[in-house]
N, C-alpha and C positions, 0 to 999 in steps of 0.2 A: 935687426932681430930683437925680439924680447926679452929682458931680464933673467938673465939664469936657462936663455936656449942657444942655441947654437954652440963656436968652439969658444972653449978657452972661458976663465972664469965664472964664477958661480956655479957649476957643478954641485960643491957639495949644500950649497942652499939651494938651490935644486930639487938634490935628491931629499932634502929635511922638508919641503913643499912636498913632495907626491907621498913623503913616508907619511905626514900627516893627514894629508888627504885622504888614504888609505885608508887610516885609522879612523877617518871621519865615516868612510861609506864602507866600509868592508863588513857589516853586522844588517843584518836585515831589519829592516823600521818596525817599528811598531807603535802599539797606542802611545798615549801621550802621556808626559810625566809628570809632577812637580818636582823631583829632585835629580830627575838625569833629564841630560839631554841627548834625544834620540841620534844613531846614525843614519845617515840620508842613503836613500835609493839609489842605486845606480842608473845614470841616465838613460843609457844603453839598454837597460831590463824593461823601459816601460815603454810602453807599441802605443798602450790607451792607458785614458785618464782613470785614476784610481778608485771613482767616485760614479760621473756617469758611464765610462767604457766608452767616450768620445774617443777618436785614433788622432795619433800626433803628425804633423805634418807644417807645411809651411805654413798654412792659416792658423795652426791651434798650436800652441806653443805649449813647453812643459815648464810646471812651477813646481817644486819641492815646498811642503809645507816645512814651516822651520819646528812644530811642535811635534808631528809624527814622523817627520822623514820620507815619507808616502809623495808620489807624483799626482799632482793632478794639473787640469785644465785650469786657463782663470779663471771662469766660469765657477769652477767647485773650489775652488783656492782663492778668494777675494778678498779676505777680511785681513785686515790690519789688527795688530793683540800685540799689548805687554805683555811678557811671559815669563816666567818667573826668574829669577837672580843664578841658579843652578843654569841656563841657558847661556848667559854672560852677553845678553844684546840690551842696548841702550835703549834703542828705541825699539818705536810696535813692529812686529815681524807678520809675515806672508803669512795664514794659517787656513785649512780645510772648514770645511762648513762644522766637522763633529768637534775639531777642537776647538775652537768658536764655543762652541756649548759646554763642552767639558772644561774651558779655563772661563767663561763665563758665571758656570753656576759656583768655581771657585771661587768666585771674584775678583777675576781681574779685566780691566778695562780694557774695549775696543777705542777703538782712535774717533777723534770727535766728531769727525766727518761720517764715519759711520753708524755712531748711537743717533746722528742726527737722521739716517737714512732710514734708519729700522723705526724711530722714531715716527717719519711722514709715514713708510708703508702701514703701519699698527691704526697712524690715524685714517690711512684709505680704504682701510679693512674695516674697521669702526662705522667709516660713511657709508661704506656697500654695505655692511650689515643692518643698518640704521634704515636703510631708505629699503630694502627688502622686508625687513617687520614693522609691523602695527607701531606709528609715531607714538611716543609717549609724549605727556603734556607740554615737557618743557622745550623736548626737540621739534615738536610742531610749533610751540612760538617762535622759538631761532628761526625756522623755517619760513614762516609768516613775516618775520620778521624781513627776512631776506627777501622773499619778494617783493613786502612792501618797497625795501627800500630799492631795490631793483625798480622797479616798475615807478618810483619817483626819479631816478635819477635817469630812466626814458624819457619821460614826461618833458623836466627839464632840458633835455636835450632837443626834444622837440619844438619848444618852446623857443629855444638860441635859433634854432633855423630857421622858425616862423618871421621872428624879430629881423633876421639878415635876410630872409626874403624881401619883406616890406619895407627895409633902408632901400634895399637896391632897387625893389620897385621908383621909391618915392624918388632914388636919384636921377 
């Protein structure tokens, strides 16, 4: 059996576990804070995701953001966030897409892997919008550029297989 279940011992750490946990979920979530830290949802309360209204089940798991307290899908729950010192977590925690933006625009960092993600999508968004409008001068040379150099390093290629045809011919 587990630590503090079944007979005999641990009982009263036990019951100081569910008293606290209580106290953690017993208040209904709300927005997110800088100086408190929200109590969490109860698991039992949420059917669907807080965010899209995805339903939970064995393929969609539920994630408690650690900044609202609110259930959601991983889907709507992805991001990784330091959050502030009032929270008492070391490292970056599970957070909603809104608090993501709301401890963003206060300043504080997502996890490196992530600014690196938002990063590529900003520059794939840049390239779809780039190649939908009128080239400007400089992104038609990039462009120019790239296929010159494209269309050299076919050449060349073609070139290596000309060259090993003709060894093996002459062999």
């Amino acid at each position: 059996t587990r630590a503090g279940s079944g007979g005999g011992g641990g009982g009263a750490a036990k019951n100081n576990r569910e008293e606290a946990w209580r106290k953690l979920v017993d208040v209904e979530p709300g927005a997110p804070s800088l100086t408190n830290r929200p109590r969490w949802k109860l698991d039992r309360t949420a059917r669907r995701c807080g965010d899209c209204a995805r339903q939970f089940g064995l393929t969609t798991r539920k994630h408690h953001c650690r900044a609202c307290g609110n259930i959601f899908c991983s889907a709507c729950c992805r991001w990784n966030m330091t959050l502030p010192d009032a929270y008492d977590f070391k490292q970056p925690q599970r957070v909603c897409d809104k608090c993501k933006h709301f401890f963003k625009d206060k300043g504080f960092a997502l996890s490196e892997a992530e600014e690196n993600e938002l990063l590529q999508k900003a520059l794939e968004e840049s390239t779809k919008t780039a190649a939908a409008s009128p080239p400007t001068s400089a992104l038609y040379e990039q462009q120019v550029l790239l296929q010159a150099t494209q269309q050299s390093e076919r050449d060349e290629r073609e070139r290596r297989e000309r060259v090993e045809r003709e060894r093996r011919a002459a062999a």
